[in-house]
SERO-4910 file (N, C-alpha, C, O; in steps of 0.05 Angstrom, whole numbers):
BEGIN
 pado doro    nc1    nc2    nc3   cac1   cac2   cac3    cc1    cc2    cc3    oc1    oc2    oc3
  Unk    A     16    -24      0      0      0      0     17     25      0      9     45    -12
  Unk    A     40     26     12     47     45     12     66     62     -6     72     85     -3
  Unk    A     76     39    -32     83     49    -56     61     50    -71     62     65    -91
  Unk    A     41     38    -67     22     43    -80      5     87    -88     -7     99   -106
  Unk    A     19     95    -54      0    123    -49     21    140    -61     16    164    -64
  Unk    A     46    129    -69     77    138    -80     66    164    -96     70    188    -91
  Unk    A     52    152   -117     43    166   -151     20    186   -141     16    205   -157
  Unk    A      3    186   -116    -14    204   -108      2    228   -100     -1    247   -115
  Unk    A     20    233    -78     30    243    -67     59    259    -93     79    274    -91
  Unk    A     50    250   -108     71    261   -123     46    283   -148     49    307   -151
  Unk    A     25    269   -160     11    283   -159      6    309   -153      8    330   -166
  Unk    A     -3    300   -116     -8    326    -96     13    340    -98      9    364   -100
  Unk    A     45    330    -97     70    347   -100     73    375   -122     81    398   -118
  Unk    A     57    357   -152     62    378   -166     39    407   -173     39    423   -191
  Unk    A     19    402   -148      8    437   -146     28    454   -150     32    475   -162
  Unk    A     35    444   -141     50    467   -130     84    464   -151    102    480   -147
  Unk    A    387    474     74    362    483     77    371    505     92    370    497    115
  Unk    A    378    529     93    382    554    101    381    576     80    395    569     61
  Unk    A    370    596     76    372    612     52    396    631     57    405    625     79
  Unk    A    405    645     49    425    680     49    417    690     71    399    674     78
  Unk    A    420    708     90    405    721     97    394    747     75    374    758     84
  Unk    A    401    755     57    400    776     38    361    767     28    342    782     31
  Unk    A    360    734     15    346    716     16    322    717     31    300    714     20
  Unk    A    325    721     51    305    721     72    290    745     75    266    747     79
  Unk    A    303    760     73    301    793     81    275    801     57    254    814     60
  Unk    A    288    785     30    267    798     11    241    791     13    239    767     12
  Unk    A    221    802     16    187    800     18    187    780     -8    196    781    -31
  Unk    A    169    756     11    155    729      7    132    746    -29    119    767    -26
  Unk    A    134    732    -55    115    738    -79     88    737    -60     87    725    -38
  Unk    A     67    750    -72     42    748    -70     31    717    -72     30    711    -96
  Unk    A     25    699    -59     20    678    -52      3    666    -82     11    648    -97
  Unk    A    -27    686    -86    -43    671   -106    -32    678   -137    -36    665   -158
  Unk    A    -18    701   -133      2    705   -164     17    686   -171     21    680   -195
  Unk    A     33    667   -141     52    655   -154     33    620   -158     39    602   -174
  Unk    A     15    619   -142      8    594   -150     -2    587   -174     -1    565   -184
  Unk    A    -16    620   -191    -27    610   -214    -13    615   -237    -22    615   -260
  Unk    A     22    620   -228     33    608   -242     46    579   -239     48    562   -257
  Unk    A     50    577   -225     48    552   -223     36    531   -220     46    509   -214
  Unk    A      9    536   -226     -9    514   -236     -7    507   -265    -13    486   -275
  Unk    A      4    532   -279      9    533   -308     30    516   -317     30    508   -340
  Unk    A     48    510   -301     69    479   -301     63    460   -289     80    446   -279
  Unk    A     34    454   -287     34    422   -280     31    408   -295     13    407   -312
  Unk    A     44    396   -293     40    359   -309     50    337   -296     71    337   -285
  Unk    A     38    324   -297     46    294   -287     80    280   -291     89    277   -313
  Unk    A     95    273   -264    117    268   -272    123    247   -293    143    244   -307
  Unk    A     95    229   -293     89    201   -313     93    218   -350    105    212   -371
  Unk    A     75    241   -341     90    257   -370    106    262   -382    111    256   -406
  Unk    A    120    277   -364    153    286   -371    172    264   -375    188    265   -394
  Unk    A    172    243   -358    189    222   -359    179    205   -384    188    182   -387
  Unk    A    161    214   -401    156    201   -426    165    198   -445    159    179   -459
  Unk    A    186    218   -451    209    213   -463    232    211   -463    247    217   -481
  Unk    A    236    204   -442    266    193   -422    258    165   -414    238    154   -403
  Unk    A    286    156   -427    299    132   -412    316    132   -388    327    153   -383
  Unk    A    320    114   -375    329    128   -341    326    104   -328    307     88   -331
  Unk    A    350     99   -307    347     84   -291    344     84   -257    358     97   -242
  Unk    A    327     69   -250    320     65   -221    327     48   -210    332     26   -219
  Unk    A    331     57   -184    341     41   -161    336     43   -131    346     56   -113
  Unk    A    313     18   -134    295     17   -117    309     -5    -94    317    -28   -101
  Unk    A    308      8    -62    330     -6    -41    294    -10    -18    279      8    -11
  Unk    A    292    -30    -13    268    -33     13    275    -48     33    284    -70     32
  Unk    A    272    -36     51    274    -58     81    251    -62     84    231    -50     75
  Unk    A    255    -90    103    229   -100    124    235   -100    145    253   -116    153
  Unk    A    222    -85    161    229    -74    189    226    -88    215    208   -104    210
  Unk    A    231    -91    231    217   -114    254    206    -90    270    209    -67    262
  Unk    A    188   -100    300    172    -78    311    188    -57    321    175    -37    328
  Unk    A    215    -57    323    230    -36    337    235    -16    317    237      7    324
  Unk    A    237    -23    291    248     -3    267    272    -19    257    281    -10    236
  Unk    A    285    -43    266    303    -52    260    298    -68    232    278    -82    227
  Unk    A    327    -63    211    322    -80    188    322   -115    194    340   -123    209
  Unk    A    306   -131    185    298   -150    181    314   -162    156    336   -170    163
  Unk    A    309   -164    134    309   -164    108    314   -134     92    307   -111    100
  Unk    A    330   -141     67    333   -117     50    343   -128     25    360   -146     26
  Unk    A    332   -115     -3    324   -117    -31    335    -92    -45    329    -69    -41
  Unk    A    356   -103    -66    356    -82    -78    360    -88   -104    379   -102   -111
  Unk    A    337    -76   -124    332    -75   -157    337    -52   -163    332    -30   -153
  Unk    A    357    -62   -193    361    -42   -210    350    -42   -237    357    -58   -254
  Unk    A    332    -25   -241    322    -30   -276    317     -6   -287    310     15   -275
  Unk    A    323     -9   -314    326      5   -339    297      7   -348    284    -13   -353
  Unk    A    286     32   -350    261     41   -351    246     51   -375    234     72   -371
  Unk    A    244     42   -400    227     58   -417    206     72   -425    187     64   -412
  Unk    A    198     91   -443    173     98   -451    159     65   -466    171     46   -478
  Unk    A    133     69   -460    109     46   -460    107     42   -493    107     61   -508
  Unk    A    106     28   -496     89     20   -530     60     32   -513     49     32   -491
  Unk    A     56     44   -546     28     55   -548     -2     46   -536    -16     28   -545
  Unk    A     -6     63   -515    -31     50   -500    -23     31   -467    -39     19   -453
  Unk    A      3     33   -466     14     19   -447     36     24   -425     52     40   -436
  Unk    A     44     19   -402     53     36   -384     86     26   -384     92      3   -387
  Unk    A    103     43   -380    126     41   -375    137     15   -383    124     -4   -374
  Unk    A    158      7   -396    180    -20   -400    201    -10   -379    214     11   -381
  Unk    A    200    -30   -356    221    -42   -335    241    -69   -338    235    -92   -332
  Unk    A    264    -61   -347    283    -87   -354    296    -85   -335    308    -63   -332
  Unk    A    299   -103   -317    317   -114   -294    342   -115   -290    343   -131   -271
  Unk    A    365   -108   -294    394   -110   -303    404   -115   -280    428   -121   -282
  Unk    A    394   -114   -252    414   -121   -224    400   -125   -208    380   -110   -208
  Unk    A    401   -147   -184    390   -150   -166    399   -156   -143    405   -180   -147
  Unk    A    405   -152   -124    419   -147    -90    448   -149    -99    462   -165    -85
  Unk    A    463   -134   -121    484   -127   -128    494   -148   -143    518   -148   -144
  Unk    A    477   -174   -161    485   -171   -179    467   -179   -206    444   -189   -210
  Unk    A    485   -171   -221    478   -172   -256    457   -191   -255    454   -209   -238
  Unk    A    443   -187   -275    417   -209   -284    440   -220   -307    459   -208   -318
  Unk    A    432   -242   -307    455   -268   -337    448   -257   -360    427   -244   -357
  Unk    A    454   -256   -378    450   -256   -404    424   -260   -418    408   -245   -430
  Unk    A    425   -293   -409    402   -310   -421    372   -293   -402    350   -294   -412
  Unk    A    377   -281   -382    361   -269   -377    344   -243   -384    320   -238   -384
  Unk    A    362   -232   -389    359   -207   -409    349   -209   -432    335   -191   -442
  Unk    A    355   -237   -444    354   -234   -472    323   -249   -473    312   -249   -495
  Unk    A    305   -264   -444    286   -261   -448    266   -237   -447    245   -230   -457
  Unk    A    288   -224   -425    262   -198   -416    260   -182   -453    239   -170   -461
  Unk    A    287   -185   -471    279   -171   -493    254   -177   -514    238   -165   -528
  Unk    A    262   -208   -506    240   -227   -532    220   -222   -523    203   -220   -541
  Unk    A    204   -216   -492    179   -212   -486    171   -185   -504    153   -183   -520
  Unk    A    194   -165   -496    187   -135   -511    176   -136   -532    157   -124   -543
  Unk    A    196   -158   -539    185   -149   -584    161   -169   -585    148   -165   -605
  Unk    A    153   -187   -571    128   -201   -571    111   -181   -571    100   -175   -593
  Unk    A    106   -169   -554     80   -147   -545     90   -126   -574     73   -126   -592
  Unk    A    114   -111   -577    111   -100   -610     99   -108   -630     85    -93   -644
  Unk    A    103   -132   -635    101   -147   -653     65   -143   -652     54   -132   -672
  Unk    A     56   -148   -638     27   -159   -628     10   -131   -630    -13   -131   -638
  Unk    A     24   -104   -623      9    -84   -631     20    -73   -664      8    -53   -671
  Unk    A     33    -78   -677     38    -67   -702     18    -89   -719      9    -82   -741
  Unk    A     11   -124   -704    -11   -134   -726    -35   -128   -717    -53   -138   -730
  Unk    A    -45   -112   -693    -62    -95   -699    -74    -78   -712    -95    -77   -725
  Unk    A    -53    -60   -703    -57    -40   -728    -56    -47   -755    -65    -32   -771
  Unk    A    -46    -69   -762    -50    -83   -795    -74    -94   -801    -85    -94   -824
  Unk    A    -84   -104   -779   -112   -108   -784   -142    -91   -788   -161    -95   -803
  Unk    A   -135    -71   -768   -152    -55   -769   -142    -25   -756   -152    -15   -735
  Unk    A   -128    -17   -768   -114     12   -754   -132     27   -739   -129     30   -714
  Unk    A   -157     39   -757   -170     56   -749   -181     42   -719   -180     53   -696
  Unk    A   -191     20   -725   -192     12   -682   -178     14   -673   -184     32   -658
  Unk    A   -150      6   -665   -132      3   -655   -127     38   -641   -127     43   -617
  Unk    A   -123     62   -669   -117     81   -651   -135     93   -638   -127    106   -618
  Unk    A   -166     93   -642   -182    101   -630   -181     89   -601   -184    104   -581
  Unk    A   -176     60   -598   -170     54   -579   -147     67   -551   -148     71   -526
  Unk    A   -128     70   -571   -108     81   -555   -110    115   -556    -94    131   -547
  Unk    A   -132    119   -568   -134    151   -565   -154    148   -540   -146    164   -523
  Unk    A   -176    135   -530   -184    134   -502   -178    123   -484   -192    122   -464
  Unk    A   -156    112   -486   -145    108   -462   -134    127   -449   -135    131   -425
  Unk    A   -116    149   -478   -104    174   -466   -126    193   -449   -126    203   -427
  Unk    A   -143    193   -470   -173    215   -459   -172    204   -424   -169    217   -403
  Unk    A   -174    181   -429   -178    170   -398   -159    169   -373   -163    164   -349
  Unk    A   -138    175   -388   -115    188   -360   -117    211   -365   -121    219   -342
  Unk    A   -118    231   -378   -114    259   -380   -142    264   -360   -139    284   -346
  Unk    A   -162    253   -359   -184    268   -349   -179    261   -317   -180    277   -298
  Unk    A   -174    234   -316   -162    227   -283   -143    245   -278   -146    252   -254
  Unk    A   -122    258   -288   -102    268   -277   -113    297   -277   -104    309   -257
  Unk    A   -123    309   -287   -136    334   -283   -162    338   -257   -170    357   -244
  Unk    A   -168    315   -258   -200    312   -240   -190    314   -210   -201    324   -190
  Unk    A   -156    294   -213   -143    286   -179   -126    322   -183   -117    329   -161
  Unk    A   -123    335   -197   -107    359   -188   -127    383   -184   -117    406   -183
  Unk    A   -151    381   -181   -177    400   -182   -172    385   -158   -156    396   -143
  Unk    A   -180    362   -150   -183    364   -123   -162    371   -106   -168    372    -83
  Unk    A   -133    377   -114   -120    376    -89   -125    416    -83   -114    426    -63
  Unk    A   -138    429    -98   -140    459    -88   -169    455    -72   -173    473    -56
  Unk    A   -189    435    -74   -215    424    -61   -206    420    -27   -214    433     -8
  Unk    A   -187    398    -26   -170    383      5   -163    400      9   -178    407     27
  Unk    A   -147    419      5   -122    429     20   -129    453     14   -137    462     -7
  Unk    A   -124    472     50   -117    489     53    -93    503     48    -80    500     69
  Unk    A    -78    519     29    -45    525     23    -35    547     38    -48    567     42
  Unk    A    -14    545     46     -9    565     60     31    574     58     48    557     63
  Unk    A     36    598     50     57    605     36     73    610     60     65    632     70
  Unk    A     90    600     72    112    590     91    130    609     90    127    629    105
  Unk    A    146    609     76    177    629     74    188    622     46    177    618     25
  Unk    A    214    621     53    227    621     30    256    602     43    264    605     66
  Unk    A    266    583     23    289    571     31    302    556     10    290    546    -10
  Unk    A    329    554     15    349    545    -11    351    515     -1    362    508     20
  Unk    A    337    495    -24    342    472    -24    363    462    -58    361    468    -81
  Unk    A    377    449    -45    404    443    -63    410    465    -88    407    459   -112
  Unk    A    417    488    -82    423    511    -91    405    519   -111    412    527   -134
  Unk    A    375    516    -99    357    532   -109    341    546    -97    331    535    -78
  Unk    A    333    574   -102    317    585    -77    290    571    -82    288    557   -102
  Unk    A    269    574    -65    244    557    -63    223    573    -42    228    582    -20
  Unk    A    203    575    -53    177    570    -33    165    546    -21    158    525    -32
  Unk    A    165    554      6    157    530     16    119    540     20    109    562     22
  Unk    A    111    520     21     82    513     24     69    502     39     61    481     29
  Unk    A     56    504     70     41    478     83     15    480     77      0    499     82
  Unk    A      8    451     63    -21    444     64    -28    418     69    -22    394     64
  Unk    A    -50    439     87    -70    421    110    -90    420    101   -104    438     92
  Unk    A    -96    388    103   -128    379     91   -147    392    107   -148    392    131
  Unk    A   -166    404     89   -195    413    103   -213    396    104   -220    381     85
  Unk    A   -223    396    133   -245    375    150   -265    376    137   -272    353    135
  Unk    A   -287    399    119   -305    397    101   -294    396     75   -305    409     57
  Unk    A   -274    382     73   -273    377     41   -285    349     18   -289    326     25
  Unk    A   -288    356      1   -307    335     -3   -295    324    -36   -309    328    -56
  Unk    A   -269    311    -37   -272    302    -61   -272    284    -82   -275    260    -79
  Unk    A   -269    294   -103   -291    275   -122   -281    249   -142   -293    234   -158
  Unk    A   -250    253   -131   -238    221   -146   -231    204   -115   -240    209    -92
  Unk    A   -215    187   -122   -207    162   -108   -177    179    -96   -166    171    -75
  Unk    A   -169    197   -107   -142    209   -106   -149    233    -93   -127    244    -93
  Unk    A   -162    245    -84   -169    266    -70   -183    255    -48   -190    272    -32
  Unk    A   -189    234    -44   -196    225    -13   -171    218      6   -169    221     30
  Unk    A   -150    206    -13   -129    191      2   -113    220      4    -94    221     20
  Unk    A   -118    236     -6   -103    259    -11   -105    273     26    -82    277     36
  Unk    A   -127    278     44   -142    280     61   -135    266     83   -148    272    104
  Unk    A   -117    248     84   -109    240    107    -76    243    117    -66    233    136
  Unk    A    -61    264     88    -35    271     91    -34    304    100    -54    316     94
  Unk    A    -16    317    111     -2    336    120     28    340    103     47    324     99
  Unk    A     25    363     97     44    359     65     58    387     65     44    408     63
  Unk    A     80    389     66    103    409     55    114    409     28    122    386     21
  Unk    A    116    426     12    117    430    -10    145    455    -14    144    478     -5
  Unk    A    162    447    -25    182    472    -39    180    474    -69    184    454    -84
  Unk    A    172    500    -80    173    509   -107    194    520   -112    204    536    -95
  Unk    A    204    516   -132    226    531   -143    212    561   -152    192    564   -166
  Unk    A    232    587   -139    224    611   -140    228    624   -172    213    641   -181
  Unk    A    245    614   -181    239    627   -214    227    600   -238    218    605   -260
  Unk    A    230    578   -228    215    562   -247    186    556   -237    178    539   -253
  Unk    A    171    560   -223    154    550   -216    150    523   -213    127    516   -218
  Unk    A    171    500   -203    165    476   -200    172    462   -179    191    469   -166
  Unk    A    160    444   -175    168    428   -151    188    421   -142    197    402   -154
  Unk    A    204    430   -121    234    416   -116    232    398   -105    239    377   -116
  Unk    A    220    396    -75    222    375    -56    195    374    -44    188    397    -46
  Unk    A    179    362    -34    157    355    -22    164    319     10    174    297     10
  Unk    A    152    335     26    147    317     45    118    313     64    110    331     78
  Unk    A    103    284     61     82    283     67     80    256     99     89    234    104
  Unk    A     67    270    107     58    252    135     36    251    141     21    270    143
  Unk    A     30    222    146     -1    215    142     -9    219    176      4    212    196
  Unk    A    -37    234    174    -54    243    198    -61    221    214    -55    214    237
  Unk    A    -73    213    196    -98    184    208    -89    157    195    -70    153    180
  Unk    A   -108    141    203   -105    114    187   -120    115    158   -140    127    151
  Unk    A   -106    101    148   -115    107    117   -123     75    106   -105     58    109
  Unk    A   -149     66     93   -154     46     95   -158     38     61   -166     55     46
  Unk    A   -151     11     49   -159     11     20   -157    -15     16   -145    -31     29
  Unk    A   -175    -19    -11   -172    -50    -20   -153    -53    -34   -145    -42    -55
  Unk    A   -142    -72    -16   -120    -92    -42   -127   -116    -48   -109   -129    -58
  Unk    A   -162   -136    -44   -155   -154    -58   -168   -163    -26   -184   -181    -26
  Unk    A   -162   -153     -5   -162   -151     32   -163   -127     36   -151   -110     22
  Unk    A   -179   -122     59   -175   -103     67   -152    -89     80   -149    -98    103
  Unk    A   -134    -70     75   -104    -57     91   -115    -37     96   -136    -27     87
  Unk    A    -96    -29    117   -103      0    129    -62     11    132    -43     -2    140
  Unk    A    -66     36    121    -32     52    126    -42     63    150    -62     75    156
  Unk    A    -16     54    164    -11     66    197    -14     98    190     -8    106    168
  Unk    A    -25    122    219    -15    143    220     13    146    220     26    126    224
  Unk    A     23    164    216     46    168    218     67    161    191     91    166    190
  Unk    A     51    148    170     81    144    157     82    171    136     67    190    129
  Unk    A    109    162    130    122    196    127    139    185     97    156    168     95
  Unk    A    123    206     70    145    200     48    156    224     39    148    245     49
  Unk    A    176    222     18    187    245     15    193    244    -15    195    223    -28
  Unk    A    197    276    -28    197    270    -55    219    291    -64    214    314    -58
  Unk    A    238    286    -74    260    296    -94    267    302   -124    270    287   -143
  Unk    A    268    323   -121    260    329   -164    289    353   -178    290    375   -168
  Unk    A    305    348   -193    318    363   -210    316    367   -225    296    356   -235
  Unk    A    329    383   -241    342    396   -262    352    389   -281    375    396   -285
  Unk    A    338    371   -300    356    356   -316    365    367   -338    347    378   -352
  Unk    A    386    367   -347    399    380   -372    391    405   -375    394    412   -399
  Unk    A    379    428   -356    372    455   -353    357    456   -370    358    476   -385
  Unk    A    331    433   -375    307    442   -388    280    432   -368    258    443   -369
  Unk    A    285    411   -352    269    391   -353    267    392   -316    289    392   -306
  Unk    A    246    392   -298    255    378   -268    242    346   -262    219    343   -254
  Unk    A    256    330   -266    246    305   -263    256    293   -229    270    303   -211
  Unk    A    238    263   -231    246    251   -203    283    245   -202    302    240   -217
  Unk    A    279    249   -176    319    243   -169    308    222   -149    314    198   -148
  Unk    A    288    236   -130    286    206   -105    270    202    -93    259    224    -89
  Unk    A    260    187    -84    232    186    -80    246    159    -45    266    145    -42
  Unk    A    214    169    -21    231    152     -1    203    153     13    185    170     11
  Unk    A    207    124     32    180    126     46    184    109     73    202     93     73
  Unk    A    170    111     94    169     95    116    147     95    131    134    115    139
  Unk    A    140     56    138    114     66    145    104     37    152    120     18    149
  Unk    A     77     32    161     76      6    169     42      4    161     26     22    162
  Unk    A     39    -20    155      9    -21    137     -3    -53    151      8    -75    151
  Unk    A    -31    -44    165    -40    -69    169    -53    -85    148    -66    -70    134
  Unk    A    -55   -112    139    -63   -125    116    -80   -147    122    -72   -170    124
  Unk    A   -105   -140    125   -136   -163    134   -119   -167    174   -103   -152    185
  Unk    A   -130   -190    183   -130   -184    208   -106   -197    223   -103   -198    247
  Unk    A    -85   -208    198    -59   -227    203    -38   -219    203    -22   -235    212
  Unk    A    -30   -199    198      0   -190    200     -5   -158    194    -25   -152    180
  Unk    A      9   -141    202     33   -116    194     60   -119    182     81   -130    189
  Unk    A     54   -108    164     80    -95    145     87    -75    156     72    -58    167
  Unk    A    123    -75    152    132    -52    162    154    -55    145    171    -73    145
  Unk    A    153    -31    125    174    -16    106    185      1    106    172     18    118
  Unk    A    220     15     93    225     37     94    241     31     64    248      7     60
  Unk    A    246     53     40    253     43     21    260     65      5    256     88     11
  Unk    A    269     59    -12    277     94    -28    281     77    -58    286     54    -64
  Unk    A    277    108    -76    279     96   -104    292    116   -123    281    129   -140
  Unk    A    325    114   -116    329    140   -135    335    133   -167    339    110   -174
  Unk    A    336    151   -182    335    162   -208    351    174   -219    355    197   -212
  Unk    A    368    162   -243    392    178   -261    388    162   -284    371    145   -290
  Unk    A    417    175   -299    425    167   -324    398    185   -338    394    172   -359
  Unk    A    388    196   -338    370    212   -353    379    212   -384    400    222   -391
  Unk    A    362    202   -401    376    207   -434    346    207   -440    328    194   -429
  Unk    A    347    228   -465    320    232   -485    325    201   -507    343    193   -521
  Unk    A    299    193   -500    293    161   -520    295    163   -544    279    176   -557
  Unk    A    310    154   -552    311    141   -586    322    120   -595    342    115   -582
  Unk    A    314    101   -616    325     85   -619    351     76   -615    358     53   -607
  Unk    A    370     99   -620    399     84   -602    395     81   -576    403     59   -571
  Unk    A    389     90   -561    379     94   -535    391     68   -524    412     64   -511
  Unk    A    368     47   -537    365     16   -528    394     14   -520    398      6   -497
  Unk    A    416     19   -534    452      8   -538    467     21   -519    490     13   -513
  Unk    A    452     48   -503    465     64   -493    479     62   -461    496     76   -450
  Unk    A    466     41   -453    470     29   -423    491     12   -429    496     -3   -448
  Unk    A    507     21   -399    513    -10   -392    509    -23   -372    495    -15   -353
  Unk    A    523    -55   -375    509    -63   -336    529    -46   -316    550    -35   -318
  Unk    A    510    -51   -293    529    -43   -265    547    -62   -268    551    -82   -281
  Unk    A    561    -42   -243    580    -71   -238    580    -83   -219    594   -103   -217
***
């Protein structure tokens, strides 16, 4: 559950540590001037990273009741833009430090070109379905992702903090606090409602630098069983500057403990950072190598 609320909270992130003193001194922008510019840069990080290839590296513990590691996992994979109508390609290249084999790889490739393969004799069959198809599916995330960012100005009360330099950028910081009569209208603006959320904007780009969220209450959802996320867990979100056009994910981190039907607690802490940033193109595929 709790990577699951990952993609909400990043979401909620994009509404929206010592400064100079010189920094400080200068009077905080007009609060609703600067938000509605910066509502004018939102987009979904699932967007931007749409044409970047990039690799992740995702590290999780399992905690015992003290906080102590138990167990720990660490995957590394090579991340693509989706064939058409379809979400992200994840190729595996390392796992608790080391290399995936060859022969392994070279299945995760043959699956790839299976599923290619399988939408280009689509479209040979009958094009005009096929893109209509994949033109509502888009309709159908674009309207979710707009419907969950109407609600996060619905939840949350915003409130313009100060000003502070996070990794040599100046920033507005932001606290917003869910409002008790808020009422909203996706699945992503309810879960939205049980976090307490800090937000830093970058002061001349208008974008998200860093965001950190801590959950109020217990937060309850189906997986299949009923889970409930403990109060208290706490994630955090990290975004740069890539190639001085672009601010994408750098790191993403969470901790937290989730009850699952009436038999056990989970207890996780885990982080998932992000490099090698390259714009996708066919050479692309050649451009990695393995870890070592």
């Amino acid at each position: 559950m709790i990577a699951r609320v990952l993609p909400i909270l990043v979401a909620l992130g994009l509404l929206i540590a010592g400064s100079t003193l010189g920094a400080q001194n200068r009077p905080l922008p007009d609060q609703e001037s600067f938000l509605i510019e910066t509502r004018k840069h939102l987009q979904t990080d699932s967007t931007l990273q749409g044409s970047y290839v990039y690799v992740e590296t995702r590290r999780e513990l399992k905690l015992d009741k003290g906080g102590g590691t138990r167990e720990e996992s660490v995957k590394v994979v090579e991340s693509y833009p989706g064939l058409p109508g379809q979400e992200r390609w994840e190729r595996l290249i390392a796992e608790d430090g080391r290399p995936v084999p060859p022969e392994e790889l070279t299945r995760q490739d043959r699956e790839r070109q299976q599923k290619a393969n399988e939408i280009v004799q689509r479209l040979a069959r009958d094009s005009s379905k096929e893109l209509a198809r994949q033109e509502r599916e888009l309709q159908k995330v674009r309207r979710e992702r707009d419907e969950a960012m109407r609600d996060i100005y619905d939840v949350f009360e915003i409130r313009m903090i100060g000003r502070e330099r996070v990794e040599e950028h100046d920033t507005i910081a932001f606290l917003l606090t869910p409002r008790r009569d808020a009422k909203p209208k996706t699945r992503a603006g309810e879960e939205m409602r049980h976090f307490s959320v800090r937000a830093w904007v970058s002061e001349n780009d208008h974008e998200l630098v860093k965001l950190e969220a801590e959950g109020i209450d217990d937060l309850k959802s189906g997986l299949g069983v009923l889970a409930r996320l403990h109060k208290g867990a706490r994630l955090s979100f990290l975004r740069r500057k890539v190639n001085g056009e672009v601010w994408l994910p750098a790191v993403v981190s969470y901790n937290g403990s989730a009850r699952v039907g009436l038999l056990f607690t989970l207890r996780r802490s885990g982080t998932s950072e992000f490099s090698g940033y390259r714009k996708y193109s066919v050479d692309t595929l050649e451009g990695f190598r393995r870890p070592k």
